[in-house]
N, C-alpha and C positions, 0 to 999 in steps of 0.2 A: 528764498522766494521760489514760487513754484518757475519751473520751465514749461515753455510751451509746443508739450507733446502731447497735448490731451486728442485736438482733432487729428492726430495722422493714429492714433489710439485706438481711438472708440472706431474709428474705419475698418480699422484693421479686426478689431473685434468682433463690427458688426456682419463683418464678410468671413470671418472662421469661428465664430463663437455667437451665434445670433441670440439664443436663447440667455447668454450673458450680457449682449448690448441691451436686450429687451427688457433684461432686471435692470442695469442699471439706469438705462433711460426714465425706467420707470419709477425709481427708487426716491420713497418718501421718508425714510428713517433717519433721523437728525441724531447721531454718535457728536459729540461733541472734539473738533480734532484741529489740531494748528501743523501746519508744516513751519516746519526751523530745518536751521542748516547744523550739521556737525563740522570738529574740528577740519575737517579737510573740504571743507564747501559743499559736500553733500547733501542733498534735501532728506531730512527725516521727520516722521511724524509724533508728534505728543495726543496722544486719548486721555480726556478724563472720563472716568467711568460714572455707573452712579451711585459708586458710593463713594463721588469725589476724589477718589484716588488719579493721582497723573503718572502714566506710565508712555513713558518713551522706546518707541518700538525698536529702534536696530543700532548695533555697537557695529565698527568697523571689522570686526572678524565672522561679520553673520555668512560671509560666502565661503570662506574660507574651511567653519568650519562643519558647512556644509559638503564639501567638495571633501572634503577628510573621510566625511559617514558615507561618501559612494565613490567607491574604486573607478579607479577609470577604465578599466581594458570589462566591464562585468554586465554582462544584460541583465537589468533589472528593473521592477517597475517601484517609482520613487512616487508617495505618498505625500504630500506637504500640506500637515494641519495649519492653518496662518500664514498667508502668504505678504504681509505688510507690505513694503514697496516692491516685493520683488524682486533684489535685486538677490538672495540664495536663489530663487527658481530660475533666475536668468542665468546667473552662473551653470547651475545645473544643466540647460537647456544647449550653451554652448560651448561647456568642455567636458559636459558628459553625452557622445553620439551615440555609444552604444545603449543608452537607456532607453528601453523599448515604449513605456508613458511615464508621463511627469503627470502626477493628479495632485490637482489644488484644489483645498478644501479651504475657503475663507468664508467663514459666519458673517461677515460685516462687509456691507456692499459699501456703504462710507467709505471705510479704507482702501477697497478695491478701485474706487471710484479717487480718489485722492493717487494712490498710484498711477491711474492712469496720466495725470499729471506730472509727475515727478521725473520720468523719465523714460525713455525711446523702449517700449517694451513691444514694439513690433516681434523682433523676432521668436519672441515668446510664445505672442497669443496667433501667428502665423502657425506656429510647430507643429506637423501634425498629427504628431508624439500627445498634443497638453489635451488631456481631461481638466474642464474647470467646473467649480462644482460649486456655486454662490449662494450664500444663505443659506435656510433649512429645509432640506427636501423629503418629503411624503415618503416616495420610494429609491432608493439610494442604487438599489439592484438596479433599477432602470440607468441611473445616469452612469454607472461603472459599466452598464453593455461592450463600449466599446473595447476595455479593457480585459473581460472575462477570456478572453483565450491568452493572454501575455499572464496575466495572472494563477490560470492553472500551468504556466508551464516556466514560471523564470521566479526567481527571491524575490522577495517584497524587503523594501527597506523604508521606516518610516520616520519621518524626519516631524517633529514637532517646534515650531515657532515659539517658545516661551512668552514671549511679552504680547503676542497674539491671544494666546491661548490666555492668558490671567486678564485678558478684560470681560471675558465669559468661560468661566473655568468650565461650570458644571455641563453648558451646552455644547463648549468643545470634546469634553469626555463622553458626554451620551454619543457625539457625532461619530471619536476614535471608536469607541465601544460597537458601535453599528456597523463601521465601514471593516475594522478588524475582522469580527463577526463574518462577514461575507469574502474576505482576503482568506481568511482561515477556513474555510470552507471549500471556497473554488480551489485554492493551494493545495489544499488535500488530495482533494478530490483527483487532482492534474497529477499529480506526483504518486498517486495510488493507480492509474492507468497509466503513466510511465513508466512503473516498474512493475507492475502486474498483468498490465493489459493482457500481452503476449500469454501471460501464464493463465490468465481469465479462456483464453478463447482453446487453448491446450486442453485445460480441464473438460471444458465444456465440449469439446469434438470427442474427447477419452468418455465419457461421461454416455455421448450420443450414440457410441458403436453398441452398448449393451441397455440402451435403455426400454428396449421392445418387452425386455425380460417383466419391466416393473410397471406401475402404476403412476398415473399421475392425478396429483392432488385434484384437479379439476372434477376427476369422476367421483370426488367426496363428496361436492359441495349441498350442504344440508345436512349429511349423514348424521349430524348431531344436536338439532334441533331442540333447543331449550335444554339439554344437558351441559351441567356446571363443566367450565374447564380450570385448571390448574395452570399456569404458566408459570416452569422454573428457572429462574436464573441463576448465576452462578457470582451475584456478590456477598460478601462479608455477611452481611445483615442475616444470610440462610443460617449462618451455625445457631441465632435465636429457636428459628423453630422449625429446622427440617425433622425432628423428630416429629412433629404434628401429621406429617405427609401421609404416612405409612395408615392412620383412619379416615384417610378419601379414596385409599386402593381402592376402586370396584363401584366408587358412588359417583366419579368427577372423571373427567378425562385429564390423565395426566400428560400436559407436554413440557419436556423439557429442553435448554440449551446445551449442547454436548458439552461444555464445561463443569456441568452439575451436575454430569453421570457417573462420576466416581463416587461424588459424596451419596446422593441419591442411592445408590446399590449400599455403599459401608452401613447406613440406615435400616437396610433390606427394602428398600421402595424401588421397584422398578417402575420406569413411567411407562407409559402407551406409547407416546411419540418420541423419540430425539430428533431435534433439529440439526441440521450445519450445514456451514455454508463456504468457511472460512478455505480460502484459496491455497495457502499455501501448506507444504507440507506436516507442518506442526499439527493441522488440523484431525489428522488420523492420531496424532498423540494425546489428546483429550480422551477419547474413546476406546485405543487398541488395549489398556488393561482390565476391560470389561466386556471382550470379546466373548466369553461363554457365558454371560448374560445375555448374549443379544439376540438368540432364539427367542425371547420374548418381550420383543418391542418391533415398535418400525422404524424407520429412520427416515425423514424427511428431509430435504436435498431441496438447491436449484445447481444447476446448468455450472456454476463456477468453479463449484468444492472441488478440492483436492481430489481426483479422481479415482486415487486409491483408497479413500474412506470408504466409497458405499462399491469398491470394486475386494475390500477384505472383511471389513466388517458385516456379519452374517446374519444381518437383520431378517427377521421373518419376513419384508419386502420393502422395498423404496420405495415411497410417495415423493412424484417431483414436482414443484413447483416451477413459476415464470414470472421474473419481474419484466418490468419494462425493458425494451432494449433491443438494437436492431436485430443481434442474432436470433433473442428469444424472441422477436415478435416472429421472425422467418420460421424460426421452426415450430412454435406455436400455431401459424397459421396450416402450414403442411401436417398436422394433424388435426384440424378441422376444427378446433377449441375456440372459446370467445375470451375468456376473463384471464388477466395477469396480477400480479402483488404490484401495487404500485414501486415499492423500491424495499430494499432490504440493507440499511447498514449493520448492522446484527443481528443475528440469529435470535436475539429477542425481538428484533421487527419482523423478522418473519413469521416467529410462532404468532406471534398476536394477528397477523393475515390471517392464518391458519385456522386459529379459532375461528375467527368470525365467518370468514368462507364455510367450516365446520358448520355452523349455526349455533353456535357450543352461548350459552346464556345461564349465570354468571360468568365473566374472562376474572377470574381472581390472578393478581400477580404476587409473586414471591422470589425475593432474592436481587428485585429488580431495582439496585443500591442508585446508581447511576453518579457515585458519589464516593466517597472516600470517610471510613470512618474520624470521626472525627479528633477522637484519641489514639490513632495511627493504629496500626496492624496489617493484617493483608488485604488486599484486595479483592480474592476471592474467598469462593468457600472452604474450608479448610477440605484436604483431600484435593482439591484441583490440581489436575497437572501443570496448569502456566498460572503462580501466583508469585508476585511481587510481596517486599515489606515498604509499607507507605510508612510513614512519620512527618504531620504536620509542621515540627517542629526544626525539622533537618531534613529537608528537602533538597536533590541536589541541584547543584548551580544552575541559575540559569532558571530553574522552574518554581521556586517559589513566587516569585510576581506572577508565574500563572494561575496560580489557584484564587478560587472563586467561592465564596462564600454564599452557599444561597439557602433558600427556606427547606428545612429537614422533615422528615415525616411527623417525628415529636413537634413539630413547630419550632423548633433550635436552627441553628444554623450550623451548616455541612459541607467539608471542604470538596469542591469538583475542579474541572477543567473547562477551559470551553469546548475541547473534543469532547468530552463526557454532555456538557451543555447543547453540545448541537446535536448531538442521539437523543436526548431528554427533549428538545423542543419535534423531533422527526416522532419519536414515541407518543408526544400530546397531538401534531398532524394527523398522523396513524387513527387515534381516538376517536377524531372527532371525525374523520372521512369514513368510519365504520360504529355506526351508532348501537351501543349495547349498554349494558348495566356494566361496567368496572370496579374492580374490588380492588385498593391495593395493600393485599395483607407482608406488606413489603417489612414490617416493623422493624424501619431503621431506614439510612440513605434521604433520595430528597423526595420532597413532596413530586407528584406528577396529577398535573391539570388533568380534568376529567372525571376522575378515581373516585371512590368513596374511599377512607381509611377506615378498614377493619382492622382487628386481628385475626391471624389465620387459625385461631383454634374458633373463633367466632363465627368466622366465615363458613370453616366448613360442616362449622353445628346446624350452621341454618341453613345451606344450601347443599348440603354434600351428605344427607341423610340418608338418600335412598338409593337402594342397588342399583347398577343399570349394568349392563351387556357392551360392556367398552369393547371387549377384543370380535365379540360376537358381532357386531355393528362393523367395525372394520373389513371384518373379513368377509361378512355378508354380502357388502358391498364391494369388496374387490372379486370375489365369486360374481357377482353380474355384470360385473366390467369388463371389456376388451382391454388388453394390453395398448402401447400404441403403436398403429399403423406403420407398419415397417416399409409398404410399398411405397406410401406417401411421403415417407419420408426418404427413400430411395428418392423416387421422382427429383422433390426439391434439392436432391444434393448434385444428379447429375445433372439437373440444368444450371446448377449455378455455377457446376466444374466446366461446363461448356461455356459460358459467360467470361468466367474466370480468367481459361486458357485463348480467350478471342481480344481480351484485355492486354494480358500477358505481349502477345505478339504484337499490339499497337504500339504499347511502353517501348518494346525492344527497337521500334523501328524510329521512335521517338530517339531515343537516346544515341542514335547514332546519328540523325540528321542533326541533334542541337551538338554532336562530337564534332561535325562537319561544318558548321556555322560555327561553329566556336575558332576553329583551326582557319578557317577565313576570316573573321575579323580580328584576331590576334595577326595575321598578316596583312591589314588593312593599317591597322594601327603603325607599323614600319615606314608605310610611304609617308607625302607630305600631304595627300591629299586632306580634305576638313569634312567629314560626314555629321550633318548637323539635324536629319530627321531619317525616315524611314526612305524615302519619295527618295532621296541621293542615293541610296545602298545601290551597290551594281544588282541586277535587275536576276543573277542567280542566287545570290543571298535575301534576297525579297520573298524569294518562291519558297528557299527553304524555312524560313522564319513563319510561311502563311500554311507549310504542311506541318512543322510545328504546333502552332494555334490549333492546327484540325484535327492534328492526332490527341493533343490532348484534351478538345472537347471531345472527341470519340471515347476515348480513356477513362472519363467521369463518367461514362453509362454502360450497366443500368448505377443506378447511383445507392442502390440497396447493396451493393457490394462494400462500397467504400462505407457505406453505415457498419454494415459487420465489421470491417478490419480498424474504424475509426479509432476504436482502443488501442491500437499497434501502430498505430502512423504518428503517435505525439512526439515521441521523438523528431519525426521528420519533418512534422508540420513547425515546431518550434525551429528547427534549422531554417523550414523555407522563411517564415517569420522574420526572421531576425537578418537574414538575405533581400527581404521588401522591404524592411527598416533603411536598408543600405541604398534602394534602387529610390525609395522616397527622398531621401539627402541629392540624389543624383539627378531626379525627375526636375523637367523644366530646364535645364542646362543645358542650349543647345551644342554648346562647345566640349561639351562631355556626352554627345550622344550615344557613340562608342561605346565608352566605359558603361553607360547604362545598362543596354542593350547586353553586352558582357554579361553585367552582372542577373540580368534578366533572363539569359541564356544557362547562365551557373545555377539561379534561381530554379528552375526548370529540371536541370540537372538533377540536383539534389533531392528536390521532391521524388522525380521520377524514380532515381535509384532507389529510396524506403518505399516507395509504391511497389515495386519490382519484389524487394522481398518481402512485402505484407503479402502479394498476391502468391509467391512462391510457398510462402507456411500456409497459408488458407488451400491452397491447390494441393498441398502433400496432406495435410487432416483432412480433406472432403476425401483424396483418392484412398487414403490409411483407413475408412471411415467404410466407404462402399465395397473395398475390397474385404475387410472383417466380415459384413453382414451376407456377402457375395458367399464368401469360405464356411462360413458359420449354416448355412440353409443349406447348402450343398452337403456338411457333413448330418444335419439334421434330416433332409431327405433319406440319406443311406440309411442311417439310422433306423427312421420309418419303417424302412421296406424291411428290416431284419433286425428288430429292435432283441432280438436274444443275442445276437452275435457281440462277444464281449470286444473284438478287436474295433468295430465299429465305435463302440462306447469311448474306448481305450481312446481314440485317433480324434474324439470330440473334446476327451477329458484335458487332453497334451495338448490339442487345441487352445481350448481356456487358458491352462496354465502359463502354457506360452505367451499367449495375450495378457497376460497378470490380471486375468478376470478372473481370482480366485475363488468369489462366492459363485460362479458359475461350474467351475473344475470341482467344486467342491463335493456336494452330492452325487456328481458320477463317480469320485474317487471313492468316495466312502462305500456304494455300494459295490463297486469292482473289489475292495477291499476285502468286504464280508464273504466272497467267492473264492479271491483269490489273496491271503494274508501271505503268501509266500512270494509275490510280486515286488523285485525291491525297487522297480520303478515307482510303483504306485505309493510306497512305504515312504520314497525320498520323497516323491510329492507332496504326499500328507505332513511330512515331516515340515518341508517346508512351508506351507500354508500354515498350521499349529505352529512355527515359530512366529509367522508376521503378526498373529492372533495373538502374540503372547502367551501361549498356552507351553511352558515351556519344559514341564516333563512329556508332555504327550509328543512332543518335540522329538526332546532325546531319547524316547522309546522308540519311533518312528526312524529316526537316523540310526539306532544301533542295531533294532533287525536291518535294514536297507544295507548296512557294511557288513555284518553277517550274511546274508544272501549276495552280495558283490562286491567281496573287499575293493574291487577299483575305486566303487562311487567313494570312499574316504576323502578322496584329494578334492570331487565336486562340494562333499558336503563343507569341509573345511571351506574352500574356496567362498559357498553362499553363505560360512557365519564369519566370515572378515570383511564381504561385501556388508552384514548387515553393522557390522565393528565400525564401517568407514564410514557406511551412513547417520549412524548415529553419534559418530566425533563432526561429521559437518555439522550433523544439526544444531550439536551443543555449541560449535564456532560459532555460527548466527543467531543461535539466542544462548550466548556464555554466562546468563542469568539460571540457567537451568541444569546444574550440574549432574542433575537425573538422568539428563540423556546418556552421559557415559558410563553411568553405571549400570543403565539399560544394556547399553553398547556391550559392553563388560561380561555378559549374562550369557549372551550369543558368542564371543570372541574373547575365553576369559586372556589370551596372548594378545589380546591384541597392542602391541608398541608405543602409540601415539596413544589410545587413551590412559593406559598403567602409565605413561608418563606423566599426562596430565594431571589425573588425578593425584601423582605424588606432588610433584607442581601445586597440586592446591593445597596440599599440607604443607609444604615447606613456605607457601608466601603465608600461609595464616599462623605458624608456627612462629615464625617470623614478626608478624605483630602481635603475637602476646607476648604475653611475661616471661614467656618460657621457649627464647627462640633455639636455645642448644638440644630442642628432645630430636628434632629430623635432622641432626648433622650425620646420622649411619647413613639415612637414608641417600646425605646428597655422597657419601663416599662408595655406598653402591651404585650409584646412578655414575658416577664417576668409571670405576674399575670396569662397569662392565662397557660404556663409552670407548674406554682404553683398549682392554683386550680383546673388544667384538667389533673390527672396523665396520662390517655390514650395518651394523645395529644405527648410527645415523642418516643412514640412506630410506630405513623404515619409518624416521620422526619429519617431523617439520622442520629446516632448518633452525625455527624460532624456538623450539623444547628445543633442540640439540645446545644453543645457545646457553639457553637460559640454566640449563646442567650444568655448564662451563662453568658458567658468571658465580653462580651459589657456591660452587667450590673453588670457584675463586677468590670470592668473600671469605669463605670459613678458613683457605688458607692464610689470608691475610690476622683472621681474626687471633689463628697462631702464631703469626710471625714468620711464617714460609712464604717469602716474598717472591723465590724463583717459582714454586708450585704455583704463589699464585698471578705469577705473571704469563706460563706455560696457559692456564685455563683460560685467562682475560682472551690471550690470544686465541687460544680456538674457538672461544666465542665470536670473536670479533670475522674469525675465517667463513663464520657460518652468518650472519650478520653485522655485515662491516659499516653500514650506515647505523648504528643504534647509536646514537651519542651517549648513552646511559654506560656502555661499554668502552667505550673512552675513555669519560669519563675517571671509570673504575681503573680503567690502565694506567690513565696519569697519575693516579693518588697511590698507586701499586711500585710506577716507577718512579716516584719523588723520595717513597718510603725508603726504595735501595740507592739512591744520591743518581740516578737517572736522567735529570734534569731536562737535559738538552730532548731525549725520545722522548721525557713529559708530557713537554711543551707543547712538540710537534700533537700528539694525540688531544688536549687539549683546545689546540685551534681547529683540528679536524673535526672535534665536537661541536663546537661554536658555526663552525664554516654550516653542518649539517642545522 
């Protein structure tokens, strides 16, 4: 029989959940439902649906094993499709505190309403943690508001109701399907400015000191009014018909995505434009083995890209763009400009701004997959530098229930992702906020709204017939262009370093009054007294708590500040977060005023301290920023006044170089060159820029005059090709799907230690699983010998190769029966990585083989312990 909780319920709901008492109040839908009791006297509910089925909502282990799928010590935000009586959300609610919201999604106000009944769910709909979310809502994004910032920055763990969910299957998966959708979005989104932000706002200061040099896309806008564009991508679907490319040379404006610059050139199609945008370093590796192509294209940029793309690659000029965004709008408006791209998550949402800004009419797309072929293969165009093997069929863990089956260009169906599905639904936005004729001679991938479906030899029969003046049109127009405002943007950087630095000193003064308020109520706490609101504190900790409050409302202004660094403060802001989760548990408890106030104090603290170093990186890039452009006019003036004087050129050129602005060093070096070929300063220069170019004989001609003219520089030259050795074994670390980096690496530093290890490393694991695993056992007894007689030689590796050299000859001696040999290697392995349980392992089974037993054992539980 029901209890009666319903009126202290609906109170409680109606004073923290209004727009939920206001559904239920008003609720006319007749679900058909009986409460019974289970074995232990618990009220549960029976639904019969309508197609008469009777299902019984909850077994006695619904909390329990609830409380299994969310750890307890873990902030996260906990999703609940079906909330039936509630009693897993109430479990959840109070033995999980650190969960930052509980969102209950219940289709069926009946049973919401029948809960209300059943049992004291005060402190539930009190919490002020719960998102509820009743019936079916219009807009979803609206009623998650409150959660969107807990959501970009903590796990999502979603917890599905089964016997909820089967009395409307197909409505509760449209509703997972929507609400996922937007979880996986903000998720991204948080965790892509938690780990990049900092590197987002680097690029873009690196990016700012030399952008006076180039052009910005704004001064295009029209240039190409009613001429066909081309827009290339870099999926699968291009190996159909990138050969077709090569007869739009000269009739269409080609722009492509820097991923389809390798194949596009293997073709002989060079485009007009290349995009990028892509932030982190890998980005200059799409493009750097097409470095003496790039005299004949432009290259098109925003603010974020890896800094060293358009700072080596030697495009005949950068065209910059501006999406939305605090920094772009500041600096955007410091050069006097109106229009920005609304948003760019790939460099195919950027080109297609670009076009349309262009005025470019037909936008044909090609290569724009957004999809996964369907019979597996790679993912990009063949010739790409970053290309995966997909396989529908053996996908790995974990990622096949993501795949998405949706409508393909043929009208079939084509496996994607929802990451791939949420760039395809930004690409049809894109479309429709830029009204044009769309082609999509895509032939292959998925359908995309908007589009007409050609094919690209169709396409550019009918629109791409006639000659036009692609390069002559660009250049025309950057001939009547000003570059941008250097003073203007001077201006805006020193006033917002003087902003910066007035902030700075607030924080600082900040942080020691709440060091001092803190040090007094930690000795307030000792006596017996009872502090139970603010009005009791002794009347010099009032004052300092009220200079507190002041400095940091002074601290928030101007508040364009804190919009620039808001990308680099997620971190902090998630810490203070999850610090107000702690002070909300505490708030209203006069008996824990203290501890409140504490924690409101630490609250404070902690912000302040990631404020401190958001302002300290913004202060060192503005000052890094004005002192270049400071140094750079000053050598430009010299210059001027005795522009024949080679040493002037010289002290411009070592300038650049220095500053790693090599497409600027670069034209002075070349022509100092031509003057003076006997220069081995200028020779190691050029050397070095032709190597970052990839250019790698002009390279080593340029290093071997430069050691001819100064056998010293030998040791600098060596020295910058094992810096480039080391950079290219990072790279392959972070993306170890790309074993080309080291071969790269290899080119520049053929000694170099750690890669030659690796790369034997990848022969011996893959040796290993074939048929044929005895062909690299020379090789692991050379890696062995020279381990042995060169003790230096492991202080060059990773501990992890030095190990892993051990382990394989420690195998292969065991595989003879040399159980001391191979007990000596287990061990050194183990000296170089003594947590690897894999290496334990291996020792137990090494010393069981010689009757060992007892040290076995010991290694054995030390693996397990691990």
């Amino acid at each position: 029989m029901p209890r009666h909780f319903y009126k202290k319920n609906l109170a409680t709901l109606k004073k923290y959940q209004p727009e939920a008492w206001t559904a239920i109040t008003s609720n006319n839908t007749t679900l058909t439902t009986e409460i019974v009791t289970d074995t232990e006297e618990r009220p549960n509910l029976k639904v019969t649906t309508d197609t008469e089925e009777t299902i019984l909502l909850h077994k006695n282990t619904d909390e329990h094993l609830a409380l299994q799928r969310v750890p307890q010590d873990i902030h996260s935000i906990i999703a609940l499709f079906g909330m039936g009586l509630g009693y897993a959300a109430l479990a959840i609610c109070k033995q999980r505190p650190k969960c930052r919201h509980l969102i209950i999604f219940e289709l069926h106000l009946d049973i919401f309403n029948q809960a209300l009944h059943c049992q004291d769910l005060t402190p539930l709909l009190a919490d002020p943690r719960l998102i509820l979310i009743l019936g079916e809502k219009d807009d979803l994004n609206k009623e998650l508001t409150p959660a969107l910032i807990a959501i970009q920055q903590e796990p999502i763990i979603i917890l599905q109701h089964q016997p909820s969910i089967a009395i409307n299957r197909d409505a509760y998966q449209a509703l997972h399907d929507n609400a996922f959708d937007i979880f996986n979005a903000f998720n991204i989104f948080g965790n892509t400015l938690r780990v990049s932000g900092e590197n987002f706002l680097n690029n873009a200061f690196g990016n700012l000191k030399s952008i006076h040099h180039n052009l910005l896309l704004e001064n295009l806008h029209g240039a190409f009014k009613g001429i066909p564009a081309i827009l290339v991508a870099g999926g699968p679907s291009l190996n159909n018909n990138i050969d077709q490319l090569l007869a739009a040379k000269g009739k269409a404006l080609i722009l492509a995505v820097d991923a389809a610059l390798p194949a596009l050139i293997a073709h002989k199609t060079t485009p007009d434009i290349v995009g990028a945008l892509d932030s982190n370093v890998i980005a200059y590796e799409k493009i750097a083995a097409n470095s003496h192509e790039a005299k004949n294209l432009f290259l098109a940029c925003i603010p974020q890209v890896y800094a060293q793309t358009p700072k080596t690659f030697p495009a005949k000029q950068i065209l910059w763009g501006f999406c939305r965004g605090a920094f772009e709008d500041s600096v955007f408006r410091a050069f006097g400009l109106k229009t920005l791209m609304t948003g760019a998550g790939t460099v195919a949402h950027m080109n297609i701004q670009i076009a349309a800004s262009l005025g470019c009419s037909p936008i044909i797309l090609v290569g724009q997959d957004l999809a996964f072929p369907a019979e597996g293969g790679n993912d990009h165009v063949e010739g790409a530098t970053l290309n995966h093997t997909f396989d529908p069929n053996r996908t790995p863990p974990g990622k096949k229930d993501s795949l998405l089956w949706i409508d393909g260009y043929y009208g079939d169906k084509v496996p994607t992702t929802r990451a791939f599905l949420f760039l395809k639904q930004h690409f049809e936005n894109l479309i429709a906020l830029n009204p044009n004729h769309y082609i999509n001679a895509t032939e292959g991938g998925a359908q995309i709204a908007g589009t007409q479906n050609l094919s690209l030899r169709e396409a550019i029969k009918t629109y791409c017939n006639k000659p036009q003046s692609i390069l002559t049109n660009i250049e025309d127009f950057i001939n009547e262009k000003e570059s941008p405002n250097t003073n203007k943007l001077t201006d805006w950087l020193t006033s917002t370093l003087a902003e910066v630095k007035k902030i700075h000193r607030i924080i600082e003064k900040t942080i020691e009054l709440t060091s001092d308020a803190n040090k007094t109520i930690t000795g307030l706490q000792t006596t017996n007294e009872t502090y139970r609101s603010f009005e009791t504190l002794p009347t010099d900790l009032q004052k300092q708590i009220n200079d507190i409050d002041r400095g940091l409302k002074k601290s928030d202004n101007p508040p364009e500040i804190w919009l620039i660094l808001k990308d680099i403060t997620g971190v902090g802001l998630q810490a203070s977060e999850r610090l107000k989760l702690e002070m909300q548990q505490l708030e209203g408890r006069s008996e824990k005023y203290l501890e409140y106030t504490q924690k409101s104090l630490e609250r404070i603290s902690t912000t302040n301290d990631f404020k401190l170093r958001a302002l300290k990186f913004l202060e060192r890039n503005i000052d890094e920023t004005i002192t270049f452009q400071k140094e750079e006019k000053e050598l430009i003036t010299t210059l001027q006044k005795d522009n024949q004087n080679k040493e002037h050129r010289m002290e411009l050129a070592r300038f650049y170089f220095n500053a790693n602005e090599l497409v600027l060093a670069q034209p002075l070096l070349n022509d100092l060159h031509s003057t003076q070929p006997d220069s081995a300063e200028i020779n190691f220069y050029l050397g070095c820029i032709a190597a970052k170019q990839t250019d790698y004989d002009k390279s080593a001609n340029f290093f071997s005059t430069a050691k001819a003219l100064n056998p010293d520089l030998e040791k600098k030259i060596k020295e910058f090709q094992h810096q480039l050795g080391d950079y290219y074994f990072e790279l392959w670390q972070s993306r170890k799907e790309f074993p080309t980096m080291l071969n790269k690496g290899l080119k520049y530093c053929p000694a170099h230690s750690k890669i030659n290890a690796q790369l034997d490393l990848i022969k011996i694991t893959t040796a290993h699983s074939s048929i044929n695993p005895n062909q690299t056992d020379d090789l692991i007894r050379s890696w062995h010998n020279k381990l042995e007689n060169d003790k230096n030689l492991s202080t060059t590796l990773d501990a992890d190769q030095t190990a892993k050299l051990y382990a394989h000859h420690g195998q292969l001696m065991m595989c003879e029966g040399n159980t001391n040999e191979a007990t000596k290697s287990f061990t050194r392995a183990l000296e170089f990585t003594p947590e690897n349980p894999d290496y334990h392992i291996l020792m137990t089974e090494t010393l069981f083989s010689s009757g060992n037993f007892d040290l076995g054992v010991e290694h054995i539980k030390k693996a397990v312990t691990i």
